[in-house]
C-alpha positions in Angstrom: 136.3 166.5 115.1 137.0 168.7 118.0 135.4 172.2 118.5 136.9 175.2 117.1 139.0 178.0 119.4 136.8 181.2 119.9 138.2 183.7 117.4 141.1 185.5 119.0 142.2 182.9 121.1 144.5 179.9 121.2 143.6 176.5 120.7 144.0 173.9 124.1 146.8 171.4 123.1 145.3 167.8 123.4 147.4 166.7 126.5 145.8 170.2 128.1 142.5 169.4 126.9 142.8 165.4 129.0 144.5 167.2 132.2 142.0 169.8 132.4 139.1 167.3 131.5 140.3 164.9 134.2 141.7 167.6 136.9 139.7 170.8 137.0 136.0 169.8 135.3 136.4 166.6 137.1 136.9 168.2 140.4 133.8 171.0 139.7 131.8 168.2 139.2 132.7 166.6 142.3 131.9 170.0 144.3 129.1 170.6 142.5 128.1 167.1 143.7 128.9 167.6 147.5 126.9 170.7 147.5 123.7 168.9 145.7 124.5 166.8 148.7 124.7 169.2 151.3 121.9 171.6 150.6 119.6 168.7 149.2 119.6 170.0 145.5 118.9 168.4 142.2 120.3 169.9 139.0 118.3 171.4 136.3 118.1 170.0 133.3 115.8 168.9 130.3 116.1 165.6 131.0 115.1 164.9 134.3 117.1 164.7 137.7 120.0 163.0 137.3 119.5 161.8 133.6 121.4 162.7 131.1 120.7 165.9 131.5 122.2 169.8 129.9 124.5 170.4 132.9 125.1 166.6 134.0 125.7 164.8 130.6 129.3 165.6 130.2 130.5 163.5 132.9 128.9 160.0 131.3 130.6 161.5 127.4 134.0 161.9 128.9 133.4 159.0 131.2 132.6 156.7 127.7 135.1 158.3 126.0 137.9 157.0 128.7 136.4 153.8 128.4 136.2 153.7 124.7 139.9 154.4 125.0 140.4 151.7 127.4 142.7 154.4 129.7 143.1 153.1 133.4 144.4 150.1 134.9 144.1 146.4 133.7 140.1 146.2 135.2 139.6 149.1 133.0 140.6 147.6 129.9 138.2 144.8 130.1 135.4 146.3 131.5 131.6 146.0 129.4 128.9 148.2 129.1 126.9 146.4 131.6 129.2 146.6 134.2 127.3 150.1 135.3 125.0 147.3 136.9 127.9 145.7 139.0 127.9 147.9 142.5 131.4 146.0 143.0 132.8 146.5 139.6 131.5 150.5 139.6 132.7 151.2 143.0 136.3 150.3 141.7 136.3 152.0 138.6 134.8 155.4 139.8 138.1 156.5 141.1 139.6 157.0 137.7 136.2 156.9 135.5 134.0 159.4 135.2 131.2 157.2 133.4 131.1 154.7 136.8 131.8 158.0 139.0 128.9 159.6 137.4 126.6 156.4 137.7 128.3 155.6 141.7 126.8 159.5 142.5 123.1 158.2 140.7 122.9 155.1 142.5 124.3 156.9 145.8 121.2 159.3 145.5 118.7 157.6 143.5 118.8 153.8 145.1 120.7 150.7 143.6 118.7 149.8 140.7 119.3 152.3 137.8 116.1 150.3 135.5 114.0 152.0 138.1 115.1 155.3 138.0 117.2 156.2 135.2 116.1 154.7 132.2 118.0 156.3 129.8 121.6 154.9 131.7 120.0 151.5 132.0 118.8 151.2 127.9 122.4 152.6 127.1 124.2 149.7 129.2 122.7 147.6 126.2 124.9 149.0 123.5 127.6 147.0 122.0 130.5 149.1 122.9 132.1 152.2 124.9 133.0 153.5 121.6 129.8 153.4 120.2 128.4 154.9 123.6 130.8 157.5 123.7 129.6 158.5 119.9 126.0 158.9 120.5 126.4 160.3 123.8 128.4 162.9 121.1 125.9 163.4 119.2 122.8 163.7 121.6 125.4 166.3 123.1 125.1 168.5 120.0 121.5 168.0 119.3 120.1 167.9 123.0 122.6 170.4 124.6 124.9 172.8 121.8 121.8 172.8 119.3 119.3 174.6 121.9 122.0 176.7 123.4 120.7 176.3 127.1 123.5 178.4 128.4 123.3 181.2 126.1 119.9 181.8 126.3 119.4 184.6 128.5 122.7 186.2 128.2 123.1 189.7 126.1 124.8 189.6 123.5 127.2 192.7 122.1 130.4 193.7 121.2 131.9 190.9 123.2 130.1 188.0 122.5 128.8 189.1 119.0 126.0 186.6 117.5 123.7 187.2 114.9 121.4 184.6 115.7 121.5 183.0 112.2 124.3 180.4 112.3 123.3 176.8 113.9 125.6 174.3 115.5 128.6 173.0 113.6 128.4 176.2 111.4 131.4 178.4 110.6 
C-alpha cells in the first residue's frame, strides 16, 4: 500500500514517484555521500554508522525493491541476495542499483568484509529473496523509522502542520 497525499495536496503519479526515486533522492544521497566523504562525517542514526539506519535505510528499501522487481539489465535479473558479497558483481550493479550502490559506499568506507562491520547487511544477504528483503526492509521502515517519528520530533507543530499527537502510524 502506498502512503497517503498530505491533505490538500495532489497525489505523485507512480511513474513520478520511480523518476523522482531514481533521479533527485538518488542524487541527494549521492551528495550527501561525497560530503560524509569530504568532511569525514558519519550519519546519525539509531542504528549505528552506516547500518540500516533512520536517514540511510531508504537507499537499501528502494535498492531491494528494484531488485525484487528485477528492473536493470540482464545481470540484474539474475542477481541473488548474496551477491552484496561479490566486490565484482556489486561494483557492476551499483550504477543502476541502489541496494549494491548503498552497500559499494559501506564497503568503500567501512573495509571489504561487511560480516565484520555491518551485521545487519550481512544476516539479510541470507534471505531467500529480494522480494522478501524488500518487504521487511518495509516494515522495519514503519516500525524503526515512521513509528518513532525521528524527524518530527523537535519540530513545532501549529496551524501548518496540525497534529494532535494521538494518531499512530498507518492511522487515518
Amino acid at each position: 500500500p502506498g502512503l497517503a497525499p498530505l491533505p490538500g495536496h495532489p497525489s505523485v503519479a507512480r511513474d513520478d514517484r520511480q523518476a523522482i526515486v531514481l533521479g533527485v533522492f538518488r542524487r541527494y544521497i549521492q551528495v550527501m555521500r561525497a560530503l560524509q566523504r569530504t568532511y569525514l562525517l558519519e550519519p546519525a542514526g539509531s542504528h549505528g554508522v552506516w547500518g540500516l539506519d533512520d536517514y540511510c535505510f531508504l537507499p537499501f528499501l528502494f535498492g531491494a525493491s528494484q531488485l525484487a522487481s528485477r528492473s536493470g539489465d540482464d545481470a540484474a535479473r539474475h542477481v541473488g541476495t548474496e551477491a552484496i558479497h561479490n566486490e565484482a558483481l556489486r561494483a557492476q550493479l551499483a550504477d543502476d542499483n541502489m541496494y549494491m550502490e548503498a552497500v559499494s559506499f559501506v564497503c568503500l568506507v567501512k573495509g571489504p568484509r561487511i560480516a565484520e562491520h555491518s551485521p545487519m547487511l550481512n544476516d539479510i544477504s541470507g534471505v531467500s529473496s529480494w522480494a522478501r528483503i524488500a518487504a521487511g526492509l518495509v516494515r522495519m521502515y514503519y516500525a524503526e523509522v515512521l513509528g518513532k517519528r525521528p524527524v518530527v520530533q523537535l519540530l513545532v507543530f501549529g496551524n501548518l502542520l496540525p497534529w494532535d499527537g494521538r494518531r499512530g502510524v498507518g492511522e487515518h
